[in-house]
C-alpha positions as CSV (number, residue, x, y, z in Angstrom):
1,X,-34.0,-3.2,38.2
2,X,-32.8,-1.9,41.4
3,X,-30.4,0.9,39.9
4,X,-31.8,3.5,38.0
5,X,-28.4,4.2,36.1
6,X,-28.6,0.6,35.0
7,X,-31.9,0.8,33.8
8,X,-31.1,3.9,31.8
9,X,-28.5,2.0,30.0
10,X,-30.5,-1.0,29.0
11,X,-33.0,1.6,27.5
12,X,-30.4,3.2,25.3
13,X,-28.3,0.2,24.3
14,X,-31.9,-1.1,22.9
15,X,-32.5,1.6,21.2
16,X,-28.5,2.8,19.4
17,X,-27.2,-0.9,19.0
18,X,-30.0,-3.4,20.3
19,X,-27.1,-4.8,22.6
20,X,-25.4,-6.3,19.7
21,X,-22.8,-9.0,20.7
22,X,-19.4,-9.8,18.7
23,X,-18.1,-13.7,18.8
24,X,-15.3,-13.4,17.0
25,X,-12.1,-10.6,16.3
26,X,-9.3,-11.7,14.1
27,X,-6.0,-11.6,15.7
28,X,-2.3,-10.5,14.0
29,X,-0.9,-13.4,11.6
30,X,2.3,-14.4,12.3
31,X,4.3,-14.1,9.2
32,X,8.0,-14.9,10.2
33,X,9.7,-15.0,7.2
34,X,12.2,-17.3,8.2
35,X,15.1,-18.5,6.0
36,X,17.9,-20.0,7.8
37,X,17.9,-22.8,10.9
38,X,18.1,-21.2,14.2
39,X,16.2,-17.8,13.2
40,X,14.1,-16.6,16.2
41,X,11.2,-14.0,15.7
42,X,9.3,-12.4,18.3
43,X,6.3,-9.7,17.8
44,X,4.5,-7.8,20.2
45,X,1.3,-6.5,18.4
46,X,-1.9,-4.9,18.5
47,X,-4.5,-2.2,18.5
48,X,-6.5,0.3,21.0
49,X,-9.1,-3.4,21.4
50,X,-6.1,-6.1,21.9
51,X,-2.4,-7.1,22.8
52,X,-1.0,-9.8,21.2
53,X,2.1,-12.0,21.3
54,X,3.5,-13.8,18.3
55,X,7.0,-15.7,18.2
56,X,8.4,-18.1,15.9
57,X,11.5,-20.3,15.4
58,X,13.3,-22.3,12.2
59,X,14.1,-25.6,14.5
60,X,15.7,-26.9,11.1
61,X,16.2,-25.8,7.7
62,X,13.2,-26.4,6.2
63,X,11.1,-26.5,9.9
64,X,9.1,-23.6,11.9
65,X,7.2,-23.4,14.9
66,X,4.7,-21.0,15.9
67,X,3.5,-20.3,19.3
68,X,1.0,-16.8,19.5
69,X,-1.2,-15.7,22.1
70,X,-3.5,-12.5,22.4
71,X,-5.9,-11.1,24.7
72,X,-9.1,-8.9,23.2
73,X,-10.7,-6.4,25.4
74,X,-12.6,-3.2,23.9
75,X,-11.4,0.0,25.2
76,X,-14.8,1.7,24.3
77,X,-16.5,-0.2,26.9
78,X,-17.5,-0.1,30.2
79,X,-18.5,-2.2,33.6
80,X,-22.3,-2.7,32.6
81,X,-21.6,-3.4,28.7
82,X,-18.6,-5.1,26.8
83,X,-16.8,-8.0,26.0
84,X,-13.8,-10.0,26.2
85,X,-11.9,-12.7,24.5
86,X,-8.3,-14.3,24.6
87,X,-6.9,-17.5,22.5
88,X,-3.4,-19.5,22.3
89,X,-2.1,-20.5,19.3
90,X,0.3,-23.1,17.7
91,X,1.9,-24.1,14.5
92,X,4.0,-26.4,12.7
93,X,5.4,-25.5,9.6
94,X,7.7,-25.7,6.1
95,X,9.4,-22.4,4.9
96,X,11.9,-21.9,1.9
97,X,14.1,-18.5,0.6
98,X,13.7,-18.6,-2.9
99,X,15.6,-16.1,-5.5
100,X,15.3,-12.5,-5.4
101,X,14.6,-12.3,-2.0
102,X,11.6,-13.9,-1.9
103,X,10.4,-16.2,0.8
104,X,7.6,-19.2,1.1
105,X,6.1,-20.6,4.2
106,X,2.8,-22.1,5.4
107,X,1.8,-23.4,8.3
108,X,-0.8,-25.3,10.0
109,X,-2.1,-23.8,12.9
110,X,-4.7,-24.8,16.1
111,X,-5.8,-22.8,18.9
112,X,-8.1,-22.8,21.8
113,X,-9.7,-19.5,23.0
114,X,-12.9,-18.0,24.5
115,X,-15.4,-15.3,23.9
116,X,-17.5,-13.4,26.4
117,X,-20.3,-10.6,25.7
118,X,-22.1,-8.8,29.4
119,X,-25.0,-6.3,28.6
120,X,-27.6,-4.1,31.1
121,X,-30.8,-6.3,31.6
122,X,-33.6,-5.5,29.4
123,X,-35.9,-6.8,31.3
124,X,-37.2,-5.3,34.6
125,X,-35.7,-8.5,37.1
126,X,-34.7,-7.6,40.1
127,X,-32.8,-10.8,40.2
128,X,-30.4,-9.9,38.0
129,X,-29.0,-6.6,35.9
130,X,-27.1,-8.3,33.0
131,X,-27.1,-10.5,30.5
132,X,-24.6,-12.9,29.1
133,X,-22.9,-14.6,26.7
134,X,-19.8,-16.5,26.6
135,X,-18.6,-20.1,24.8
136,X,-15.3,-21.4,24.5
137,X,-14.1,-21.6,20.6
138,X,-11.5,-23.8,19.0
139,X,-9.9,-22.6,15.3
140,X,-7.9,-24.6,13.2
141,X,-6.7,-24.4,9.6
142,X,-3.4,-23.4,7.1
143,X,-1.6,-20.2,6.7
144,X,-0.1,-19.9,3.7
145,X,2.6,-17.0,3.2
146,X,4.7,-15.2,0.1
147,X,7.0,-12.6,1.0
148,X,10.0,-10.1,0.0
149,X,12.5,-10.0,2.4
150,X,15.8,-7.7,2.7
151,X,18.0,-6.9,5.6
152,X,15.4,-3.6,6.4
153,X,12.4,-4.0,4.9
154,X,9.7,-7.5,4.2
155,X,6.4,-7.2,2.6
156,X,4.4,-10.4,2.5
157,X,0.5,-11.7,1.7
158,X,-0.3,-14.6,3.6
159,X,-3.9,-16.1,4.0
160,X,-5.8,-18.2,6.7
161,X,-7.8,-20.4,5.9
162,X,-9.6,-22.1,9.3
163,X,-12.6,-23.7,10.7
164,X,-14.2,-21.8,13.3
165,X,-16.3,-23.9,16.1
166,X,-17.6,-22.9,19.5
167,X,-18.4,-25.4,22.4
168,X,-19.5,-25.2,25.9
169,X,-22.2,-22.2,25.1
170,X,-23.9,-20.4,28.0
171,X,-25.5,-16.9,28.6
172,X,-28.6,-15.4,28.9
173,X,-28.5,-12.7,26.8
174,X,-31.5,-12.0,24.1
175,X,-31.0,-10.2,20.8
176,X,-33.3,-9.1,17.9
177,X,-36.1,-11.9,20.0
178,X,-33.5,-14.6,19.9
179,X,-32.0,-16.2,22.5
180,X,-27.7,-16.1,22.0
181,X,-26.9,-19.9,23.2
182,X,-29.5,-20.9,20.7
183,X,-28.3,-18.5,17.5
184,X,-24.5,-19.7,18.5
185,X,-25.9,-23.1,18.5
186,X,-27.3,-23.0,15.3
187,X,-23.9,-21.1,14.1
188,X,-21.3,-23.5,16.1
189,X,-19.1,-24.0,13.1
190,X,-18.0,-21.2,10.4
191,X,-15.0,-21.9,7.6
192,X,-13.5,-18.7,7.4
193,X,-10.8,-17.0,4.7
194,X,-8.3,-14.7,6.2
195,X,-6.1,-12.8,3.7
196,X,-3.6,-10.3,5.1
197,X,-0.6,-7.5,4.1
198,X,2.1,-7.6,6.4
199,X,4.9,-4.1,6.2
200,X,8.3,-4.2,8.1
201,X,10.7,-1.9,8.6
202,X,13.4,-0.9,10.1
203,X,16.9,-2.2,11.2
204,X,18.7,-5.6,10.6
205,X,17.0,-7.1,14.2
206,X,14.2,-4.9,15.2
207,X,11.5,-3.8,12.5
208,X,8.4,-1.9,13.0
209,X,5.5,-3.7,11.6
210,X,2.1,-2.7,10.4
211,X,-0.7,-5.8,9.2
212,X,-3.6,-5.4,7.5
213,X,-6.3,-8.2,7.8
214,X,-9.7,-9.3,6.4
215,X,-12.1,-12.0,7.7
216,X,-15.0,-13.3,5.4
217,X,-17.2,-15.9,7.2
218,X,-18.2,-18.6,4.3
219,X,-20.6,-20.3,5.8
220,X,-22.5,-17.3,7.3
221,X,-21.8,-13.9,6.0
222,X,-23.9,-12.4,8.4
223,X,-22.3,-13.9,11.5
224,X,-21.9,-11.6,14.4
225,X,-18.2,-10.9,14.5
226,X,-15.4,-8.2,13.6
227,X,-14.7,-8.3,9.5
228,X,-11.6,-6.2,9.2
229,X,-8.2,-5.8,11.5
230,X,-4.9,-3.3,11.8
231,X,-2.6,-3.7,14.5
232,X,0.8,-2.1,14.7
233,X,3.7,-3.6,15.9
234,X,7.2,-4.0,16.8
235,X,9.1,-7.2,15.5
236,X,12.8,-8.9,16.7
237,X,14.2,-10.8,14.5
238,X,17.8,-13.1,15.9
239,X,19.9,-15.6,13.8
């Protein structure tokens, strides 16, 4: 390793973290809560590690669509260590307003996305000073929602339920004597459950909104990725 500076971080992200990577972050459900035909929603969300996007419309009584997109970048990283991710999202759904106030919707979703993880070198090469990962990942699956709605304030539990896969895998990176490309490999699909808490508040057409999200990886429990989400956010809402 040419750079000293470099060098010094490779030594010390071995020894704190072991250059840990992270393959997957949750992103914000969208949990419209739409009643009537015609109903648009739009959502900007997020938290200090992503932005997201989420928007929804009732094109019929009974009929939602869903189209969400985010971008994930860490804000505690830097140039020689972090990670990125981004992924677009769509749905089709059914929603119903029930009696007192409550609502029902669930929606089948797919998106296409990507993941990327860049660490120091721990070797001394002077043919290269990082290492890699990065895969493309496709998720698809149902969201299911319950929710109280009133011209100021909704509450609503919703959970997703979604298969988890990973294709085109490439990188060089190495952790705990492993090879990435291979451990993704061996891990290339995960079911996951996704239950979340969804708060909004505020007036008739613009609500803040506050989420609260879990992720529990069925199939591997100890798969490298990010178990728990809060974003904040600020919600439209137009009949």
């Amino acid at each position: 390793m040419k750079n000293p500076g470099i060098k010094l971080l490779a030594i010390a992200c071995t020894l704190i973290s072991g250059c840990q990577p992270n393959y997957y972050i949750p992103n914000t459900q969208n949990v419209p809560l739409l009643t009537s035909k015609g109903e648009t929603s739009l959502t900007l969300s997020g938290n200090t590690n992503q932005v997201e996007f989420l928007g929804a419309y009732a094109a019929g009584n009974h009929f939602g669509i869903q189209l969400n997109g985010g971008l994930i970048k860490p804000f505690n990283q830097n140039k020689e260590a972090g990670g990125s991710g981004k992924l677009i999202e769509a749905g089709l759904g059914y929603f119903k307003e029930m009696e007192n106030n409550l609502v029902f919707e669930t929606y089948g979703l797919f998106g296409l996305g990507s993941v990327e993880n860049h660490f120091p070198s721990s070797k001394s090469s002077a043919t290269t000073d990082q290492e890699t990962i990065s895969a493309g990942l496709r998720r698809f699956g149902v969201q299911p929602v319950l929710g109280f709605k009133t011209k100021y304030f909704q509450i609503a539990g919703s959970a997703r339920l979604v298969n988890l896969s990973y294709y085109n895998i490439s990188g060089n990176h190495v952790y705990e004597n492993e090879l990435q490309t291979t451990y993704l490999e061996k891990n290339r699909s995960s079911f996951l459950i996704e239950p979340a808490v969804t708060v909004k508040g505020g007036v008739e057409n613009v609500k803040f909104q506050f989420q609260l999200a879990s992720s529990a990886n069925t199939t591997n429990s100890d798969f490298r990725q990010d178990n728990f989400l809060l974003t904040l956010g600020l919600n439209f809402n137009f009949k």
